[in-house]
C-alpha positions in Angstrom: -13.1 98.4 -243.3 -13.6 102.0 -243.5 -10.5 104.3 -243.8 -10.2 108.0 -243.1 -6.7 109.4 -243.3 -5.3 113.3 -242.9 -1.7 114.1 -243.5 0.4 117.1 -242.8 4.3 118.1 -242.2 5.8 121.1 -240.7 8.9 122.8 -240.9 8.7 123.5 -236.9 10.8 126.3 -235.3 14.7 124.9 -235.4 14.8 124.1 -239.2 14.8 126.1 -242.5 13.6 123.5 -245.0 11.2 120.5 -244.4 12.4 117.4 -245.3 9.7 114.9 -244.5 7.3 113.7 -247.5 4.7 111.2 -246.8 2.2 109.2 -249.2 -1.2 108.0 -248.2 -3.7 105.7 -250.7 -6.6 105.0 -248.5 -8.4 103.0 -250.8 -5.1 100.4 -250.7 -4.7 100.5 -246.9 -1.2 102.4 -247.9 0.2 104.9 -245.5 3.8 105.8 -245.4 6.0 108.9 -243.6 9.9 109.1 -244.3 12.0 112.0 -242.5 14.8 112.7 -244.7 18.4 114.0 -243.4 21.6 115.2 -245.6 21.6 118.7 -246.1 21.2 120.8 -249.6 18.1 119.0 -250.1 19.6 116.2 -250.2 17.3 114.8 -247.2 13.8 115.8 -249.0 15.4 113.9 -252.5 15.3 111.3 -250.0 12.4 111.1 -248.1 10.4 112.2 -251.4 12.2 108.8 -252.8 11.4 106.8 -249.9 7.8 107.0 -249.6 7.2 106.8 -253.6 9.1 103.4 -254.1 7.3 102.3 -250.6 4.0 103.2 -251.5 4.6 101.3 -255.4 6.1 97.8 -254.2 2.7 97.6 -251.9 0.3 98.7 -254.4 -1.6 95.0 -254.7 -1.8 93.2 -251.8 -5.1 91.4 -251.7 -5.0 87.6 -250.7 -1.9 87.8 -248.7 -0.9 86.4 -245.8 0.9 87.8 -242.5 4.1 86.5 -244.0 3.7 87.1 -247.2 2.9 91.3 -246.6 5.8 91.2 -244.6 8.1 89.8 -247.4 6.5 92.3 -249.4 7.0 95.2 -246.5 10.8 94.6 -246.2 11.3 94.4 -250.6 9.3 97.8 -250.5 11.8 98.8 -247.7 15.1 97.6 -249.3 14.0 98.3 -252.9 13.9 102.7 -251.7 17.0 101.6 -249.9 18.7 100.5 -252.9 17.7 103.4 -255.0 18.7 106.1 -252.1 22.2 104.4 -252.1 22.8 104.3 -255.7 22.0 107.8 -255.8 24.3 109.2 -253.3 27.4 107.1 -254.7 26.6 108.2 -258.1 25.3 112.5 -257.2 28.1 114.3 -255.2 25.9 116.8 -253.6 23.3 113.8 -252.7 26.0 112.0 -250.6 25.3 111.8 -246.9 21.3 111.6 -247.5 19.2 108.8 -246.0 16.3 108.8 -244.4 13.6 107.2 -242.1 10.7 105.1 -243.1 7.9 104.0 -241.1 4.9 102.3 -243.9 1.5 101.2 -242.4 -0.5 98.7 -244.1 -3.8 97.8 -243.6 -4.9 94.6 -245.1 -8.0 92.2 -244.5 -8.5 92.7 -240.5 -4.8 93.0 -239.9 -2.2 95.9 -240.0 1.3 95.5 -240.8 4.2 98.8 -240.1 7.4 98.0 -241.7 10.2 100.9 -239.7 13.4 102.1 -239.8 15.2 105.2 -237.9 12.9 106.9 -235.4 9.6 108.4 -237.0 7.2 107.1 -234.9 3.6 104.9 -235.2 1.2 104.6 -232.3 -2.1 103.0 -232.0 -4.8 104.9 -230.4 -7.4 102.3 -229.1 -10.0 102.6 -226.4 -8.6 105.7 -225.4 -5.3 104.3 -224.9 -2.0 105.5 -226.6 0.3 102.8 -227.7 3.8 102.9 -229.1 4.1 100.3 -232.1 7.2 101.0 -233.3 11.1 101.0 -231.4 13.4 104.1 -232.2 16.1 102.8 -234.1 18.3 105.4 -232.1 22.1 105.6 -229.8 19.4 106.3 -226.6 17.4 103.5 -227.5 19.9 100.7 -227.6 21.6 102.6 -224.3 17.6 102.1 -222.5 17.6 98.6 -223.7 21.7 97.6 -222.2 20.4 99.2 -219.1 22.7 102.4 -219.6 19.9 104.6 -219.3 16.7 104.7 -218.1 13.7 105.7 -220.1 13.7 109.3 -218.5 17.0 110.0 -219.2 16.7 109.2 -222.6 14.1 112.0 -223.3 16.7 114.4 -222.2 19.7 113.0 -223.7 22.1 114.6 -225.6 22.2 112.3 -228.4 18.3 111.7 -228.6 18.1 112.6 -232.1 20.5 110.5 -232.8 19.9 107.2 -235.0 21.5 104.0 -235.6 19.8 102.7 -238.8 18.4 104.9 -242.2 17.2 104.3 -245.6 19.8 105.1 -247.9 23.1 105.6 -246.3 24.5 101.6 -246.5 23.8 99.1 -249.4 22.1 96.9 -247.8 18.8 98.0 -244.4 16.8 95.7 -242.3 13.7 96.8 -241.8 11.4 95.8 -238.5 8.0 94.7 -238.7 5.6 94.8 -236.7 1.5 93.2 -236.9 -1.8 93.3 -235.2 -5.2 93.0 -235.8 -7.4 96.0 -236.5 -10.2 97.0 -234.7 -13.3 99.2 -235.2 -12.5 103.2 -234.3 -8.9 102.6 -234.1 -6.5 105.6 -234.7 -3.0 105.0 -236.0 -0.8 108.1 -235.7 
């Protein structure tokens, strides 16, 4: 399988400081984007966190099964959880900071995204976008009781509002998601 991968973050227009970090080892299939939150840099300690414990619990993955990564995906997941949350009970001016997490791994022919919060991962295949991933998010779990519909979530209030982080409870459950890979396709 042959990987190319770009990366980039951007502070946009609304925000003073950028607190997203992400990690990418192409030659490991590794690919991972956190979106911090918390304020006096507490949200980049934690998104810089995130991806770097991530990224080491899935450095060796050869040989594995779909169950197996997955196990591996969700001790990755919990393991930057753990560390976020020790830090904030132990760092006053770190309290409050969590993050998101979404990690890609590519593997054999397969893929494998462990996610939690809202950053996003779609599949671009055959000129078709995908969604992969659910938002963790109040407007999500209003679309899926049947509170809202779809379009009024886009507009919502409360859209950037999540349900689930790395970092701000002991203990996260990450979702995973798997497919198979296919020549020329794009995840974003």
């Amino acid at each position: 399988m042959h990987i190319t991968a770009a990366g980039r973050t951007d502070v946009g227009v609304i925000r003073s400081g950028n607190e997203d970090s992400y990690l990418m080892v192409p030659d490991r299939g590794i690919f991972v984007v956190a979106d911090g939150m918390g304020g006096h840099a507490a949200g980049e300690v934690a998104s810089e966190m995130a991806v770097r414990y991530v990224a080491r619990e899935l450095d060796s993955l050869r040989g594995l099964g779909d169950e197996q990564v997955a196990e591996r995906m969700r001790v990755a997941i919990r393991t930057a959880n753990g560390a976020i949350f020790q830090r904030t009970l132990t760092e006053h001016d770190k309290r409050g900071m969590g993050t998101t997490v979404t990690a890609l791994t590519l593997f054999e022919t397969r893929f494998l995204i462990g996610q939690v919060g809202d950053s996003r991962a779609y599949l671009l295949r055959d000129n078709r976008l995908s969604q992969l991933t659910k938002d963790h998010s109040y407007v999500q779990e209003q679309v899926d009781a049947g509170y809202l519909t779809p379009e009024q979530a886009r507009t919502h209030p409360y859209s950037n509002v999540i349900t689930r982080c790395v970092g701000a409870n002991s203990e996260v459950m990450p979702d995973i998601y798997v497919g198979t890979v296919k020549p020329r396709d794009v995840f974003l």
